[in-house]
N, C-alpha and C positions, 0 to 999 in steps of 0.2 A: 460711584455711589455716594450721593448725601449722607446717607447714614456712617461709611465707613471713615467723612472729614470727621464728624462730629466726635464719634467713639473717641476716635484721636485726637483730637482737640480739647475734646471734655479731661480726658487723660492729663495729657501734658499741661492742663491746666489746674489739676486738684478737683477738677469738679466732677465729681463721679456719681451724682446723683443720677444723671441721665443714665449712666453705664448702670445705675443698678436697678435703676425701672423698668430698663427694656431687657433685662437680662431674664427675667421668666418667660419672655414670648421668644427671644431669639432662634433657639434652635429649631421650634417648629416653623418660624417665618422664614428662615434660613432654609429649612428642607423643602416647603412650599416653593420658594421663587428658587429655587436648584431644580425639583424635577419638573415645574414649569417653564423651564429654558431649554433652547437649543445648545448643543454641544458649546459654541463658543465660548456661550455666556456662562456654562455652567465652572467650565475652567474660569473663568474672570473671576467667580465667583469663591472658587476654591484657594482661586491667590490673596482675596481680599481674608478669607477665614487663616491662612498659612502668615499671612502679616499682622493678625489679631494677634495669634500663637507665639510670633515671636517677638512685639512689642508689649506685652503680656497686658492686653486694654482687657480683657474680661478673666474673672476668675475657672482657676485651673477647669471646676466641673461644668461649669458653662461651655468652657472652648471645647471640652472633651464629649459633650452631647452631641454641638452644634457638629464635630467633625466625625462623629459615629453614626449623625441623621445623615451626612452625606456620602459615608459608605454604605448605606444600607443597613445596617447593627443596628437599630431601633424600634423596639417593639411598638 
């Protein structure tokens, strides 16, 4: 995924503007291309949210949306 170099990279480079412009749309773009995938891709997808989590590129309540749209928990 492009997006998941950039987050990272935006990161480890101080530049966080990107991380914080795309951080309103995240979790619902996230929950879109999740239940629009097949199984594979949906775990692929789950590893790239689980490596967000624990390189800590997006803020707590973000990562905690994005990973509650992908259980199903979101109204």
């Amino acid at each position: 995924m492009a997006t998941t170099e950039i987050t990272q990279t935006s990161k480890m480079r101080k530049k966080e503007e990107f991380l914080r412009a795309y951080e309103p749309i995240l979790a619902e773009a996230t929950q879109i291309a999740y239940k629009g995938s097949p199984a594979d891709i949906q775990n692929k997808i789950r590893r790239v949210v689980e490596v967000w989590r624990q390189r800590n590129i997006f803020t707590l309540p973000v990562q905690q949306d994005v990973e509650k749209r992908l259980n199903g928990r979101h109204n």
